[in-house]
C-alpha positions in Angstrom: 2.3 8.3 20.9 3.5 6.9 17.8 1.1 4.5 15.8 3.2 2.3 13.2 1.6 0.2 9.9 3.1 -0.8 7.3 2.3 -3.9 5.4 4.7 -5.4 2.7 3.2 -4.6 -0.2 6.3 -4.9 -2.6 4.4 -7.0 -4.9 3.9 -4.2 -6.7 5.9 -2.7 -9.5 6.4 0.8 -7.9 7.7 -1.3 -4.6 10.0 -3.9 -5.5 13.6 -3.5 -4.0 15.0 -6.1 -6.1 13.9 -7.1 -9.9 12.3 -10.1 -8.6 9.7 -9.9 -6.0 10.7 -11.1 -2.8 9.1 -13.8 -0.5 6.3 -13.1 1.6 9.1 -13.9 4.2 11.5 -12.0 2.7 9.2 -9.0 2.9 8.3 -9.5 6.6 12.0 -9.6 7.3 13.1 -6.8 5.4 10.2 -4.6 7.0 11.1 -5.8 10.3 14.4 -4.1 9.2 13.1 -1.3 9.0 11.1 -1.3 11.6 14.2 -1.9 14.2 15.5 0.9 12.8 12.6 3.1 13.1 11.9 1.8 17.0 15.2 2.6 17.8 15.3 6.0 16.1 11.9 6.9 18.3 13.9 5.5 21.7 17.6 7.7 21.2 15.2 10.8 19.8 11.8 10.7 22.1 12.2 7.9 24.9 8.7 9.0 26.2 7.0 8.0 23.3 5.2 5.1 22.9 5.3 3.1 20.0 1.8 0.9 18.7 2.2 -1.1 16.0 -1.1 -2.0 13.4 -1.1 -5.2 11.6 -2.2 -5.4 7.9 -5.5 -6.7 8.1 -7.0 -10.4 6.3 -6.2 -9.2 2.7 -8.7 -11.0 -0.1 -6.2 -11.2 -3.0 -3.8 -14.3 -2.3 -0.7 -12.9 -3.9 -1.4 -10.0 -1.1 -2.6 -12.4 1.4 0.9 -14.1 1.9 2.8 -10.8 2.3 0.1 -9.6 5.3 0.2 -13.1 6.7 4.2 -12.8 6.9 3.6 -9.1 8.4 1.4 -10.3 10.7 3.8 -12.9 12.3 6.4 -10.5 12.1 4.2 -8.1 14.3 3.4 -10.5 16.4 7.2 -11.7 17.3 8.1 -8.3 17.4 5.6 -6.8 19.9 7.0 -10.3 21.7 10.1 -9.6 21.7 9.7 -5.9 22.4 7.2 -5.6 24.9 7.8 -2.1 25.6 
């Protein structure tokens, strides 16, 4: 069993990828990136595993709000569209 959460929190300094900080959407897609990557990676090295993903939880802070909401919709189409 592999449990998977990760929650876009590139809003802060030690996290941005670019100079700017992206979008809330820009963060979900660029986590669902990586998490493609890191579901396949599981499949071609452990195909028994299986894979649970955690969604950020309701955040209090606004500017972090957005980026969870974004994760959490990404989770959500994910799981969807990989139901395995």
């Amino acid at each position: 069993m592999l449990i998977l959460s990760f929650a876009g929190n590139d809003v802060t300094p030690c996290m941005l990828r670019t100079p700017e900080p992206s979008s809330a959407e820009q963060t979900a897609d660029e986590y669902e990136s990586d998490l493609t990557a890191i579901v396949a990676g599981v499949g071609r090295t452990s195909p028994d595993t299986r894979i649970y993903m955690v969604p950020p939880p309701p955040v209090r802070d606004a500017e972090f709000e957005s980026n969870a909401a974004a994760m959490r919709s990404m989770y959500d189409r994910f799981g969807r569209e990989h139901p395995e």
